[in-house]
C-alpha positions in Angstrom: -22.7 4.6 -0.6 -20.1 5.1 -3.9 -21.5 6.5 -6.1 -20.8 6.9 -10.2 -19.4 10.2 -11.7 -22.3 10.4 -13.9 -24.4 10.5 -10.6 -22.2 13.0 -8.7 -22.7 15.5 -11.6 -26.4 15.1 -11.1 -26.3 15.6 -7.5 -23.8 18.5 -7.6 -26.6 20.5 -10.4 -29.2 19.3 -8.1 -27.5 21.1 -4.8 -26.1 24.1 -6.4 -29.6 25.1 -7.6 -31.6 23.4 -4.3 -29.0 25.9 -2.5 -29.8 29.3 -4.3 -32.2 30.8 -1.2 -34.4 32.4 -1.5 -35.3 31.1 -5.1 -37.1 28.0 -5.8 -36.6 25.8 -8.5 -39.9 23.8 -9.7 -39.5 19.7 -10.3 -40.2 20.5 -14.4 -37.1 23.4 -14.0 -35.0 21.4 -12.1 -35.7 18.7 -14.6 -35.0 20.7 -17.5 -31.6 21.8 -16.1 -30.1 18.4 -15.3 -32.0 17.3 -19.0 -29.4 19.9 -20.6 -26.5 19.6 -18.0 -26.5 16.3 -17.5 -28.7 13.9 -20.0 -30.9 13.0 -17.9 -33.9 10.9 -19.3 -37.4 11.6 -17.2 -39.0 13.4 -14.3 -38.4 9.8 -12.4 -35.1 10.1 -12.7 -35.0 13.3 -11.1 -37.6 11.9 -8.5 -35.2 9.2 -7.5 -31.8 10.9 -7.5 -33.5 13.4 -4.9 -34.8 10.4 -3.3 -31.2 9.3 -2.9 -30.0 12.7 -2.0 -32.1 12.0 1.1 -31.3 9.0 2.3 -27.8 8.2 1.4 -26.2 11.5 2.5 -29.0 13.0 4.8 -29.9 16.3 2.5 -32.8 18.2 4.0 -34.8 18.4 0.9 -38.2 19.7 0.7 -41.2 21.1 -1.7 -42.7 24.4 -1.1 -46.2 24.0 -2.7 -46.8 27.7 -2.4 -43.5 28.5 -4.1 -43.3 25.6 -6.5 -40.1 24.7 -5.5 -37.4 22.4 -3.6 -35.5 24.2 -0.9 -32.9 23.1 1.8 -34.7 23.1 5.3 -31.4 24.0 6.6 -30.1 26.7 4.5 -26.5 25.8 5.0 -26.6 22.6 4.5 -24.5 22.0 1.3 -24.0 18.6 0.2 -20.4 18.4 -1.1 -19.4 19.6 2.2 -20.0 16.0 2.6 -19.3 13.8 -0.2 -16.6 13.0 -1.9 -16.1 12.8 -5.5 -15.1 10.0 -7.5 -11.5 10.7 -8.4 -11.3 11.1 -4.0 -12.7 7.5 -4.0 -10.3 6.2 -6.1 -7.5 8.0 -4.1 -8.6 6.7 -0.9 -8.7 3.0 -2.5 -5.2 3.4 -3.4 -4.2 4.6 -0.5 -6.1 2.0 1.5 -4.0 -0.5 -0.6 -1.0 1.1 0.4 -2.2 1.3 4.1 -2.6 -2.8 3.9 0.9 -3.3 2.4 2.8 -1.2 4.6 0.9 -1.1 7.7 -1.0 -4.3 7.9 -5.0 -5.1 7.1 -6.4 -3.4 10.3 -5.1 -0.3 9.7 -6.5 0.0 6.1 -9.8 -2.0 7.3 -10.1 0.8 10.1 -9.0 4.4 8.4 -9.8 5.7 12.1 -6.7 4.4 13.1 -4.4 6.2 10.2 -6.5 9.2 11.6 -5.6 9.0 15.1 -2.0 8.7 14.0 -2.5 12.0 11.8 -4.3 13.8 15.5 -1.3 12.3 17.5 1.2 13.5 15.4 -0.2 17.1 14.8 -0.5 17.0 18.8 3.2 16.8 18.9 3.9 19.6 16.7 1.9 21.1 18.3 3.9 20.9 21.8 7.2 21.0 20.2 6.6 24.0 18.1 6.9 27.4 19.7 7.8 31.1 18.6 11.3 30.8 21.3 13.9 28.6 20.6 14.3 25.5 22.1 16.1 22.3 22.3 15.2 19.4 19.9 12.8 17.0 22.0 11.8 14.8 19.8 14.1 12.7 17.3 13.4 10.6 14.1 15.0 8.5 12.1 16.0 10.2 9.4 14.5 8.2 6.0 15.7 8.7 2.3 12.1 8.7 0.5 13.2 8.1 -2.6 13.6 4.7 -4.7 10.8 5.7 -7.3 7.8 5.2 -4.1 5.6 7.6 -6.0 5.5 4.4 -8.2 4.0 2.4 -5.8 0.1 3.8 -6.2 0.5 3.3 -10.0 1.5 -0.4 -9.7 -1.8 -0.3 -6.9 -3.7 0.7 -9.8 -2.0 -2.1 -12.3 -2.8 -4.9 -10.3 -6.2 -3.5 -9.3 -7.2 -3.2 -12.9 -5.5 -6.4 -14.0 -3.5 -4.7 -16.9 0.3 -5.2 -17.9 2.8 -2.7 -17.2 5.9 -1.9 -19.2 9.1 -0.2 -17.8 13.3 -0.5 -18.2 15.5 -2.0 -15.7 18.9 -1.4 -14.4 20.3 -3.9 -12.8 22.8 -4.0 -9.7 24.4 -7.6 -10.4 25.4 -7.8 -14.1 28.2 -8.4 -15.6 27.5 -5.9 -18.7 28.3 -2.6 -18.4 25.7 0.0 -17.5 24.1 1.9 -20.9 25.2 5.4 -20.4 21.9 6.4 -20.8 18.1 5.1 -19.4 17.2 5.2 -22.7 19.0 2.7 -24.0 18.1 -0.6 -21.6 15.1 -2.8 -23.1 11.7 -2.1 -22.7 10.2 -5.1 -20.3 6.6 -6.5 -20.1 5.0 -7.6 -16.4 2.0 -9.1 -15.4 1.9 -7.2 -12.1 0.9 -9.6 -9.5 1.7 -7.6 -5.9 3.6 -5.8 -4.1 6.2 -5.9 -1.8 8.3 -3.7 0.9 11.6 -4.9 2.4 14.2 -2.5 4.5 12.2 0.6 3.4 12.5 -0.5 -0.2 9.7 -1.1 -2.6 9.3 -4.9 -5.3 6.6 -5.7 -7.9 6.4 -9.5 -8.2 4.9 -10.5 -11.5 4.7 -12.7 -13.8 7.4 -12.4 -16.8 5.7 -14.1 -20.0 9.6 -14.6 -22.1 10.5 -16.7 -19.1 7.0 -18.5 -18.1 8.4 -17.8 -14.3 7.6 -14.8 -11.7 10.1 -12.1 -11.3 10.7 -9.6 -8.6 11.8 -6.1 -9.8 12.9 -3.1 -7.4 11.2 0.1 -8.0 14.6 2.2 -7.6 16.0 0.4 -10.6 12.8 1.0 -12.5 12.4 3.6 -15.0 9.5 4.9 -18.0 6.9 2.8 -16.1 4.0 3.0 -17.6 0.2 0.7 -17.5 -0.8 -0.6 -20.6 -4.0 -1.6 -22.3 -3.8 -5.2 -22.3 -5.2 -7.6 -19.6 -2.9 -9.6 -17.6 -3.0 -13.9 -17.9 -1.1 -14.9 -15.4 -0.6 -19.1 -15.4 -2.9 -20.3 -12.0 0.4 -22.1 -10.9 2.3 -18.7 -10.7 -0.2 -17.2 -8.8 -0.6 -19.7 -6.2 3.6 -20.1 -6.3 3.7 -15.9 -5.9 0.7 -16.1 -3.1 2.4 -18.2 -0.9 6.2 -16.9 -1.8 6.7 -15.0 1.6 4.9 -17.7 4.0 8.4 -19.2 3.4 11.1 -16.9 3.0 12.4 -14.0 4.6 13.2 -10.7 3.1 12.6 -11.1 -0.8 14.8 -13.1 -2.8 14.1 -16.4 -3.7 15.3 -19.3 -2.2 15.8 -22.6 -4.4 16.2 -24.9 -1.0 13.4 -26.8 0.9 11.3 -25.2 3.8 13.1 -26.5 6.9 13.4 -26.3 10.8 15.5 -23.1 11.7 16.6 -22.9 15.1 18.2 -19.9 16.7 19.7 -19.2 20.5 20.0 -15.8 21.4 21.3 -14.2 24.8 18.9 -13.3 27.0 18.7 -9.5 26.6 19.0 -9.9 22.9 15.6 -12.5 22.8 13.6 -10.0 24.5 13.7 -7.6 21.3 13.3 -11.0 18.9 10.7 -11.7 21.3 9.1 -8.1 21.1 10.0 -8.3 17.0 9.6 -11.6 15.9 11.7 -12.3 13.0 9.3 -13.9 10.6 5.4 -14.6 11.5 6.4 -18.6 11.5 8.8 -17.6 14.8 8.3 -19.5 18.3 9.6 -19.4 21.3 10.8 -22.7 22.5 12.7 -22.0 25.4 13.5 -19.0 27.3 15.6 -18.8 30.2 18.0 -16.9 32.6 21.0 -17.7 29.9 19.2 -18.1 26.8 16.2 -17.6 24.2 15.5 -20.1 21.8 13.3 -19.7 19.0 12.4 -21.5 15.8 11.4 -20.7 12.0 9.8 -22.6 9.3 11.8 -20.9 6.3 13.7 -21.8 3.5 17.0 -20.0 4.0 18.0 -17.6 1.6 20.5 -14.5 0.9 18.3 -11.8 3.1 18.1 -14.3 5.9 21.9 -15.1 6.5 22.4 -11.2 6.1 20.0 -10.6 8.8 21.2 -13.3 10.9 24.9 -12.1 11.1 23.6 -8.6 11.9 23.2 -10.2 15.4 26.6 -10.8 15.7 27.6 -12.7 19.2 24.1 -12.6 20.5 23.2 -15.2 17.8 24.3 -19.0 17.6 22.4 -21.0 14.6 22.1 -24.3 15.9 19.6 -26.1 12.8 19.6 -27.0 10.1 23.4 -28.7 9.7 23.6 -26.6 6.4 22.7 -23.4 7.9 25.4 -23.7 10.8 28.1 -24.3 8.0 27.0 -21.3 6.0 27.0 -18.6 8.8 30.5 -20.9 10.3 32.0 -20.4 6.2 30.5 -16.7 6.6 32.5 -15.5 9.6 35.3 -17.0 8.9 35.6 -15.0 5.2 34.8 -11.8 7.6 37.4 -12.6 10.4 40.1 -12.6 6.9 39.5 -9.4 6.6 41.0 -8.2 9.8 44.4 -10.3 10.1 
């Protein structure tokens, strides 16, 4: 059971002193001490919190009527081997909302799972690491962990605590030079709404009060982040538009089309990784043959889609919507230019 920090004070007194074999504390000692340690208010109190102790973390706790005193029945039992604090807590709630954006709800409903990982992987450095040189056996993809992710558990803690966040952007597309210096770009307010992680890169859709609209920033353009003190009021209509913003689009930026029917035909060999991956959750095989994979989308087609899409290269023919076709015909052709 959580507990508050007020509370884990009390019980961390309580067990140092309980813990101090062979000496025994009497309930009006022990009282006194967490009275002048702690504030506590009455014998009850006291009573109660060792009642807890009990029950909620199993402490073997027990009067000696000869002694006057409470002693541990099992002398090393100690009870913050067991607990954690409440600044751990909070760290594993971050973390668990980081587990649920990155690896899905199960993992971060089920912790056991991010353990086994953490055994698995120690087992394999294990086997791999020896005091003789060897060959490489096992190969990674190298990642560049930058783009500002140790950002991400402060914006966790943003839209957690429903507060406003200020921070300076630099853009990629603009057609004013860059400020020489961080410094110098303007200060922008965000009603953080969530997060969002795309090709290994971190976004914090929110809503922008200047425009009345949400906004997607990237963390690696983001700089002097900081949380303020005031609340976030976020128009219901923005939140239900930025709730249901990926169920329709791929990737993350916006698309100002209609939801429509997309239809993709893939060679065989190439469908059974779609198939294995699906492209978007909304994918569905509707034919799959000897010569060909089919699938089909419910998306609104935007920039990160087509850019996907012609990363398939001849393995891909779009065959709906009409005005998808023409954009990825118009596409190739600017591409096949290049190389007269």
């Amino acid at each position: 059971m959580p507990i508050t920090r007020s509370a884990f004070q009390r019980y961390r007194l309580i067990d140092e002193v309980i813990s101090r074999y062979p000496r025994r504390y009497s309930k009006q000692r022990l009282f006194e001490l967490c009275q002048e340690k702690c504030g506590i208010r009455s014998i009850s109190s006291l009573e109660k919190d060792i009642q807890r102790m009990r029950e909620d973390h199993d402490a073997p706790i027990a009067y000696d009527k000869r002694a006057n005193g409470y002693y541990y029945t099992d002398p090393s039992f100690r009870l913050l081997q067991l607990m954690l604090n409440p600044d751990d807590m909070e760290a594993l709630d971050y973390a668990r909302e980081v587990l649920a954006a990155t690896q899905g709800a199960s993992v971060a409903d089920e912790l056991s799972n991010a353990l086994q990982k953490v055994r698995q992987s120690l087992d394999i450095i294990r086997e791999v690491k020896t005091d003789m040189p060897t060959r490489r056996v096992v190969y990674v993809e190298e990642r560049i962990l930058d783009g500002n992710r140790h950002y991400v558990p402060i914006l966790v803690r943003a839209v957690n605590q429903n507060r406003q966040i200020t921070f300076r952007y630099s853009k990629h597309e603009s057609d004013e030079p860059a400020p020489a210096r961080k410094e110098a770009l303007p200060l922008r307010t965000l009603h953080p709404i969530l997060l969002r992680e795309v090709y290994d890169s971190w976004y914090v859709i929110g809503y922008d009060e200047k425009t009345g609209k949400e906004r997607t920033f990237a963390l690696d353009r983001m700089s002097d982040l900081e949380i303020t003190d005031n609340p976030c009021d976020v128009p219901p209509a923005v939140m239900a538009s930025v709730s249901e913003l990926f169920e329709h689009i791929y990737g993350i930026t916006d698309s100002s089309g209609p939801v429509e029917e997309i239809v993709l035909s893939f060679t065989p060999l190439r469908g059974r990784y779609v198939k294995a991956k699906p492209i978007h959750q909304s994918q569905e095989v509707v034919l799959d043959t000897d010569t060909e994979c089919r699938i089909r989308l419910r998306l609104a087609p935007n920039r990160d889609l087509m850019m996907h899409l012609r990363s398939y290269g001849e393995d891909l023919t779009v065959l709906a919507p009409p005005s998808l076709v023409e954009a990825m015909r118009e596409s190739l052709q600017a591409t096949l230019t290049k190389y007269r």
